[in-house]
N, CA, C and O atoms as a GROMACS GRO file, in nm:
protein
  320
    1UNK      N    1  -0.780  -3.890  -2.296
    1UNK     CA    2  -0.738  -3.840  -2.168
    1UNK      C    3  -0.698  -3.693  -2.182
    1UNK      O    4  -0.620  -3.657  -2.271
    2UNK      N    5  -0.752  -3.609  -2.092
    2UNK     CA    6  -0.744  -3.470  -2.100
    2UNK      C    7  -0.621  -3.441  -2.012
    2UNK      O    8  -0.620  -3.501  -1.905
    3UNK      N    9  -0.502  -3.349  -2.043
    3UNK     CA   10  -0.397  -3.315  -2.003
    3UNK      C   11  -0.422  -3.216  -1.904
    3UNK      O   12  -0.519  -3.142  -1.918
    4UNK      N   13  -0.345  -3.204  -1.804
    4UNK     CA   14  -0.418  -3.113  -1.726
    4UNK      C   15  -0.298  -3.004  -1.705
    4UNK      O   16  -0.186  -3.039  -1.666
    5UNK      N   17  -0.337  -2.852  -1.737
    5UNK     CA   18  -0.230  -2.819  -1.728
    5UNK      C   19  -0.183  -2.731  -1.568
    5UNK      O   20  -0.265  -2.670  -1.499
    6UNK      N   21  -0.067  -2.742  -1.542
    6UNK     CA   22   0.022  -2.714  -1.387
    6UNK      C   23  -0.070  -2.583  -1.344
    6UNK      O   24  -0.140  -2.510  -1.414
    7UNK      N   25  -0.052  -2.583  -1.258
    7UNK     CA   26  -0.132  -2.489  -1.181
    7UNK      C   27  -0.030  -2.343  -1.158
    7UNK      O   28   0.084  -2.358  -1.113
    8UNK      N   29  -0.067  -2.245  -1.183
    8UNK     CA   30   0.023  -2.109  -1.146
    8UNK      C   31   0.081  -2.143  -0.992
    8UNK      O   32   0.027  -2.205  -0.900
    9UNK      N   33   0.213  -2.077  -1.002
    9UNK     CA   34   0.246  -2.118  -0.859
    9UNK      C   35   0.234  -1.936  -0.768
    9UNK      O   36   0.296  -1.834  -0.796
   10UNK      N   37   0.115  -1.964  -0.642
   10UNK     CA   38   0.102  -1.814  -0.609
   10UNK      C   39   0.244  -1.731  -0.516
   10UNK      O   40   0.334  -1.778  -0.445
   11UNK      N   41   0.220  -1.635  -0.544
   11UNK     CA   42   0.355  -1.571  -0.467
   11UNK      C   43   0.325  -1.496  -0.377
   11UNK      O   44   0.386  -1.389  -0.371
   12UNK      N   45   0.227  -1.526  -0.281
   12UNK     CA   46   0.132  -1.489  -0.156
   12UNK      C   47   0.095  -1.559  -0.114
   12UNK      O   48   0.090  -1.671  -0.165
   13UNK      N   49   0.051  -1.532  -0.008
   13UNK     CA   50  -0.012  -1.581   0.091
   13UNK      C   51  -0.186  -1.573   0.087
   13UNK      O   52  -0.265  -1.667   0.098
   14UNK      N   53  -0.212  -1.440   0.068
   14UNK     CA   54  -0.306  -1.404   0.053
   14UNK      C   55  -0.338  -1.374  -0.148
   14UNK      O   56  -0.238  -1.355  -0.216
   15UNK      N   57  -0.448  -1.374  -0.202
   15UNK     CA   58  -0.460  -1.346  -0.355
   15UNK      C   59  -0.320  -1.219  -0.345
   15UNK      O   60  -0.319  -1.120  -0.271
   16UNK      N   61  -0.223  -1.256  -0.435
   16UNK     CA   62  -0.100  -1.100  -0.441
   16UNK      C   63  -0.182  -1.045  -0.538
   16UNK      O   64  -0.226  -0.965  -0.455
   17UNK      N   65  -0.237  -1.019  -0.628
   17UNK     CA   66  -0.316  -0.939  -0.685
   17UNK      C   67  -0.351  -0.872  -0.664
   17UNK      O   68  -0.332  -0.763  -0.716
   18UNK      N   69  -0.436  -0.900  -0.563
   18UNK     CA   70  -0.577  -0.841  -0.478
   18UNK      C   71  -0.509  -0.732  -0.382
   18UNK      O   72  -0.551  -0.617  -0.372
   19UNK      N   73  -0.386  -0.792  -0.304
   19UNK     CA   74  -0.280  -0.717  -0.229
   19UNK      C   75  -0.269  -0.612  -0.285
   19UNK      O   76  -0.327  -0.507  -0.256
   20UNK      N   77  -0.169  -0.636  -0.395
   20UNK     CA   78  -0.071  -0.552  -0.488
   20UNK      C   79  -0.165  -0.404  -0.521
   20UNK      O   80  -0.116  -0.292  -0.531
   21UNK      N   81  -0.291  -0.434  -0.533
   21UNK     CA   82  -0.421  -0.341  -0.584
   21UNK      C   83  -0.444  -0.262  -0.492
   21UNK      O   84  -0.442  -0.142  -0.518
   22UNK      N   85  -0.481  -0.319  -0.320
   22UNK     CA   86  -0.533  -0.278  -0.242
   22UNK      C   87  -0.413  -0.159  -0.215
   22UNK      O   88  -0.459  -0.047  -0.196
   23UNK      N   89  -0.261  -0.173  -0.211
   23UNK     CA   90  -0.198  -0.110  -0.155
   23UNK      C   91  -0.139   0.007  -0.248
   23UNK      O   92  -0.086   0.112  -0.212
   24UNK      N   93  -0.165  -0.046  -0.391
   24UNK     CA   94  -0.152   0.055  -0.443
   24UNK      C   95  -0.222   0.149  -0.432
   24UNK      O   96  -0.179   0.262  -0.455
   25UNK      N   97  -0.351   0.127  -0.393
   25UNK     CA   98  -0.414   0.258  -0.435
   25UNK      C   99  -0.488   0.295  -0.252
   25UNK      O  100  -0.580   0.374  -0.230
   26UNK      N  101  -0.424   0.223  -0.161
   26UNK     CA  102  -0.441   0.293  -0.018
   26UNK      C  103  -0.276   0.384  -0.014
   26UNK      O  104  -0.266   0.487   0.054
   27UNK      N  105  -0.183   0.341  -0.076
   27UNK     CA  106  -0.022   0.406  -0.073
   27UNK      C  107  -0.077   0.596  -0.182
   27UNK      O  108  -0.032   0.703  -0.142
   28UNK      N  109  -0.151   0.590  -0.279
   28UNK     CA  110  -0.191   0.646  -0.407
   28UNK      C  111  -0.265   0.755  -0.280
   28UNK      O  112  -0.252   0.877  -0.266
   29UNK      N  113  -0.347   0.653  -0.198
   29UNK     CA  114  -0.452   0.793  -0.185
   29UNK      C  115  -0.377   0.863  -0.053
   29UNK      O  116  -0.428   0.971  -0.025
   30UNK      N  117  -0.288   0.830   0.016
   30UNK     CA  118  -0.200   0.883   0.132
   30UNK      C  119  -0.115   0.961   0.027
   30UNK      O  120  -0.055   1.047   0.092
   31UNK      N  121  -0.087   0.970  -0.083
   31UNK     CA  122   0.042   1.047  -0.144
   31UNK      C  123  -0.066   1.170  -0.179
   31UNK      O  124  -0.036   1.289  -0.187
   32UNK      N  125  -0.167   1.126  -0.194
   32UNK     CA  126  -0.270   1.225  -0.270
   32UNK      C  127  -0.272   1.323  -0.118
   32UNK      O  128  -0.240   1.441  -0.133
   33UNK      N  129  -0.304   1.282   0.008
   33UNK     CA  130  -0.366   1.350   0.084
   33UNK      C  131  -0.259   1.439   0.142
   33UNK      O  132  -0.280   1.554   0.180
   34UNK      N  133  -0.150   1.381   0.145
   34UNK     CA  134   0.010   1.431   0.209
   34UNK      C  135  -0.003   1.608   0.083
   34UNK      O  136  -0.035   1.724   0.106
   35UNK      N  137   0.033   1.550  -0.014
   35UNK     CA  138   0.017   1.670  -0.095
   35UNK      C  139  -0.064   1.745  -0.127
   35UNK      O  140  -0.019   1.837  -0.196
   36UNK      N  141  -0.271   1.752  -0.090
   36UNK     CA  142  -0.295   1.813  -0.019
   36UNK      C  143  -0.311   1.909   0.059
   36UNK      O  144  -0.351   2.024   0.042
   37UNK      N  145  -0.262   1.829   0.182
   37UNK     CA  146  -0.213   1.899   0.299
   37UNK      C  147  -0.110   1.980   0.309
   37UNK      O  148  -0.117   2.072   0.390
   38UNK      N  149  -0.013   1.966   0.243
   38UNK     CA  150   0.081   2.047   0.189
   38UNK      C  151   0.063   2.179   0.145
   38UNK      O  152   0.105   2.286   0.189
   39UNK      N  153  -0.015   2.148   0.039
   39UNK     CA  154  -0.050   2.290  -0.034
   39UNK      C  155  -0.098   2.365  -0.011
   39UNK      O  156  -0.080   2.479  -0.053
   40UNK      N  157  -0.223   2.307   0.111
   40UNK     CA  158  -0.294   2.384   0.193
   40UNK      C  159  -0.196   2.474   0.321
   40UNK      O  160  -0.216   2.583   0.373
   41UNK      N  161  -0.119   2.402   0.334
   41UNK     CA  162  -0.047   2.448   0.408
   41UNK      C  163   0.045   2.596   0.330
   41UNK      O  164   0.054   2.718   0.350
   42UNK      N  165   0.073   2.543   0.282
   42UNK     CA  166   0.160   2.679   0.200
   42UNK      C  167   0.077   2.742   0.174
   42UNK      O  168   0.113   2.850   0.221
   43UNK      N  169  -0.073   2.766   0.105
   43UNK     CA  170  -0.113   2.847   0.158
   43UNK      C  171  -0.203   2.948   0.242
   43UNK      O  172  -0.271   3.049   0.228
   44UNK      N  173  -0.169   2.878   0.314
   44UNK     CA  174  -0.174   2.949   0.476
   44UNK      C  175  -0.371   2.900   0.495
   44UNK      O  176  -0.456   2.962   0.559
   45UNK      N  177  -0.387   2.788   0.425
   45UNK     CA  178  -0.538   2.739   0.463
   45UNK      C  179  -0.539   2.644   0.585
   45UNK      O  180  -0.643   2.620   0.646
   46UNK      N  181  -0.401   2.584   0.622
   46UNK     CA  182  -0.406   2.489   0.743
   46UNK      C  183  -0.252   2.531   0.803
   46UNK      O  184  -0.158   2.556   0.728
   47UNK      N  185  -0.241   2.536   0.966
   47UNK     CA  186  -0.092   2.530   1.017
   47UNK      C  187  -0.008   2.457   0.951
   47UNK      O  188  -0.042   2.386   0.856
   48UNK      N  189   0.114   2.468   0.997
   48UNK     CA  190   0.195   2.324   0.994
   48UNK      C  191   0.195   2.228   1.078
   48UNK      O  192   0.269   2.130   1.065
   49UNK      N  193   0.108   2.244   1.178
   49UNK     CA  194   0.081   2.147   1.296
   49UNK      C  195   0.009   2.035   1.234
   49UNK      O  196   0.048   1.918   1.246
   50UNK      N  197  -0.088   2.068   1.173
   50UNK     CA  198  -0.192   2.000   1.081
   50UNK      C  199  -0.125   1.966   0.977
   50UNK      O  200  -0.180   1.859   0.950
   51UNK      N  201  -0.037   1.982   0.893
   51UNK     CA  202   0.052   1.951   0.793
   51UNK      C  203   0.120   1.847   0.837
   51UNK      O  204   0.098   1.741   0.780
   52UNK      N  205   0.228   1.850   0.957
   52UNK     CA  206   0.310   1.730   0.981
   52UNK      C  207   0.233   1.610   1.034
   52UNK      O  208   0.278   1.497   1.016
   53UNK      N  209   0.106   1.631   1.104
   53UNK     CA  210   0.074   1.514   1.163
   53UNK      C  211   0.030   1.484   1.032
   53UNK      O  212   0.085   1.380   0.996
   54UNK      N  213  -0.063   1.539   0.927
   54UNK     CA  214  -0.137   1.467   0.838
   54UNK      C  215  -0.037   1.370   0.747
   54UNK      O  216  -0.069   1.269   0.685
   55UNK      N  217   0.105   1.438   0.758
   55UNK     CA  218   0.219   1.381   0.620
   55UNK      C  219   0.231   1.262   0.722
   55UNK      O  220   0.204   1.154   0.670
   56UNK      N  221   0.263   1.257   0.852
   56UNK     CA  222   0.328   1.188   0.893
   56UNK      C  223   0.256   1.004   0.902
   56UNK      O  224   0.306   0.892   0.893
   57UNK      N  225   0.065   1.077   0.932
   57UNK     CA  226  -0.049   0.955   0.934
   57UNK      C  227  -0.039   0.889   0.771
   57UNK      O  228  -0.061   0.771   0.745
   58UNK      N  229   0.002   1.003   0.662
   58UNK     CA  230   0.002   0.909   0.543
   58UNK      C  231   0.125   0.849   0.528
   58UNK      O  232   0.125   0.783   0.425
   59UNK      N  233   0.230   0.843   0.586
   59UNK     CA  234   0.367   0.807   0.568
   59UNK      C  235   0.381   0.634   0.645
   59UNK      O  236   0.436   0.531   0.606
   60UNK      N  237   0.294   0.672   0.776
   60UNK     CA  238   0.279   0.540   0.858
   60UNK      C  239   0.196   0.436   0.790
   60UNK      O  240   0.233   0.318   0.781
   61UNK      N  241   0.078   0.483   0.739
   61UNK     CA  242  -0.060   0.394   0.655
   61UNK      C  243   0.023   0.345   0.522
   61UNK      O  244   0.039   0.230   0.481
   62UNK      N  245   0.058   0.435   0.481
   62UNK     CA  246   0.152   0.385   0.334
   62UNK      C  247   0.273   0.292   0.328
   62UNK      O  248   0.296   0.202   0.248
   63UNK      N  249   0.373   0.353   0.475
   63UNK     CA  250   0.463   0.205   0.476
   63UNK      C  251   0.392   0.076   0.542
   63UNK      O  252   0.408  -0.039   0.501
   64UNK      N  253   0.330   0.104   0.625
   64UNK     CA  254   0.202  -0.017   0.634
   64UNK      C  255   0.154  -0.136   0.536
   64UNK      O  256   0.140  -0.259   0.539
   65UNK      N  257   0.134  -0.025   0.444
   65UNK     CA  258   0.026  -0.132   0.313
   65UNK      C  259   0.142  -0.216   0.278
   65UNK      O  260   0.147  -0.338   0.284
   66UNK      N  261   0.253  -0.116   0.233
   66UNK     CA  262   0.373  -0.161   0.166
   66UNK      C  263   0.453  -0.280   0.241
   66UNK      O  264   0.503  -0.374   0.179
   67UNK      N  265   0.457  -0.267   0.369
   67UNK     CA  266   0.532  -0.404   0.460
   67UNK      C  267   0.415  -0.490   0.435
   67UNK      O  268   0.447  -0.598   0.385
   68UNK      N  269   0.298  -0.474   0.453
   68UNK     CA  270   0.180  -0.575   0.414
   68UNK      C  271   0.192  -0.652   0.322
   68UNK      O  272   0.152  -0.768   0.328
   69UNK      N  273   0.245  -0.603   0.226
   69UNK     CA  274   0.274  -0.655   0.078
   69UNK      C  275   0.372  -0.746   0.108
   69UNK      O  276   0.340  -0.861   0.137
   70UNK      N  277   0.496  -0.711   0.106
   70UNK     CA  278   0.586  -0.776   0.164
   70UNK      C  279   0.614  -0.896   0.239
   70UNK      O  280   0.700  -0.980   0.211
   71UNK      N  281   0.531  -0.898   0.342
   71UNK     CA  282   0.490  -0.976   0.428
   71UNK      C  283   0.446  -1.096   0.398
   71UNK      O  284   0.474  -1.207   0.444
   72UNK      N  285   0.328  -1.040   0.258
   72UNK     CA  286   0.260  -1.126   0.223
   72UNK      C  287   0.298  -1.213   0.126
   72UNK      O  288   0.239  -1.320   0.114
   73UNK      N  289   0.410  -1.175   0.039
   73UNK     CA  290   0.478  -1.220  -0.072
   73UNK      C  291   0.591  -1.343   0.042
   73UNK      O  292   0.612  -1.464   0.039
   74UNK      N  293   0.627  -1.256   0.111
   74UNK     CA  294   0.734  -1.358   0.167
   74UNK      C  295   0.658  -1.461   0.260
   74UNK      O  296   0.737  -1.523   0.330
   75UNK      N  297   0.546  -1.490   0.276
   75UNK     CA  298   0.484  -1.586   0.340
   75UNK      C  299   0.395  -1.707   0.220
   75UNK      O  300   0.346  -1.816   0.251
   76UNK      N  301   0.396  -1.668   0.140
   76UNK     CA  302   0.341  -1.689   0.004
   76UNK      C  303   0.451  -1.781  -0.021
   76UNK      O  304   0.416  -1.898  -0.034
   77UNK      N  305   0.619  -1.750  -0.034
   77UNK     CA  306   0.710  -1.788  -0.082
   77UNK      C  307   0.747  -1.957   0.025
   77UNK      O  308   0.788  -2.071   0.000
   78UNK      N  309   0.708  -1.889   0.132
   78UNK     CA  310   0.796  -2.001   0.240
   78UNK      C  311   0.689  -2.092   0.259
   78UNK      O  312   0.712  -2.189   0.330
   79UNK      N  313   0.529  -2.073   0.187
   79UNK     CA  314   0.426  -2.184   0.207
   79UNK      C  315   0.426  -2.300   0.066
   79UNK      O  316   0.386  -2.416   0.057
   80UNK      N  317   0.491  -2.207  -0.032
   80UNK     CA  318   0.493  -2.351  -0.120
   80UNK      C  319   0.623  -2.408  -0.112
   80UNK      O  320   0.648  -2.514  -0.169
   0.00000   0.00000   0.00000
């Protein structure tokens, strides 16, 4: 008789792996673009008009991914 061994218990809802990946590197490429835009800005290749909205679209997308995560861990938790 073959023992079978326990199954990982997941801590998502969705694969957290797959999550954890996706948001790292959608959070990675908003930090990339914020700074950027920044630099361009300083010097003097884009307004600051174009600077704040761009920091502000990666600031929203990035806490996004990040509550996503979250979300997903704590729904993960309350399904097993």
């Amino acid at each position: 008789m073959s023992e079978s061994q326990p199954r990982p218990a997941r801590r998502g809802y969705l694969n957290p792996s797959l999550v954890r990946s996706v948001s790292f590197w959608i959070t990675s490429a908003c930090i990339l673009v914020a700074v950027l835009a920044s630099l361009l800005a300083i010097w003097k290749f884009a307004g600051t008009d174009i600077l704040w909205r761009t920091v502000a679209t990666c600031a929203v997308i990035g806490s996004g991914t990040v509550a996503f995560y979250w979300v997903n861990v704590l729904f993960g938790k309350i399904a097993d």
